[in-house]
C-alpha positions, -999 to +999 in steps of 0.1 A: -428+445-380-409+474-361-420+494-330-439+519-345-458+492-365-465+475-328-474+507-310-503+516-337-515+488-332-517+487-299-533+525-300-558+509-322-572+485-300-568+506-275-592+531-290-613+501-301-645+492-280-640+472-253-643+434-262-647+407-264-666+405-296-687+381-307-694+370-342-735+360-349-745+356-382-782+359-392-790+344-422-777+334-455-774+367-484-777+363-521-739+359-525-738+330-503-723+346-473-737+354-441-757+383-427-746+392-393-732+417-369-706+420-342-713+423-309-692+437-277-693+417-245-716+447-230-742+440-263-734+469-282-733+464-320-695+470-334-705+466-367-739+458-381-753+438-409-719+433-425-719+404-454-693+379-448-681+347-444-687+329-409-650+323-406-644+356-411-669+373-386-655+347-362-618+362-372-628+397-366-641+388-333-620+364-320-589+393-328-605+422-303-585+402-273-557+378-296-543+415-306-541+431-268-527+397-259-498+394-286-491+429-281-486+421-244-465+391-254-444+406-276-436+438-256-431+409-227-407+391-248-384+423-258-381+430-223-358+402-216-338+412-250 
């Protein structure tokens, strides 16, 4: 990972609807998978009646503040380099 790689990131999220985000599934789909959506901490849907796995609804979620935060730790750590 380089800079550049870091700072799209980082635009990315910034851009990104403020979090967190919260996985709920809804119920079970013909392929086994879950039915849910992705909610914002102010209740807004992020991304609706996606098909996926519980883990990875809970990934997608969960990453709307792990990014910012090792962003943050990252930039922090180069500072002292």
């Amino acid at each position: 990972m380089d800079r550049d790689q870091l700072a799209r990131w980082k635009a990315l999220a910034e851009k990104a609807t403020k979090g967190p985000w919260a996985w709920t599934d809804t119920e079970p789909s013909q392929w086994g998978k879950e039915i849910g959506v992705i909610r914002s901490g102010a209740g807004l849907i992020v991304a609706g009646q996606v098909t996926l796995e519980p883990a990875d609804g809970q990934f997608i979620a969960a990453s709307r503040e792990a990014i910012p935060a090792l962003i943050a730790h990252i930039e922090h750590l180069e500072q002292g380099t």
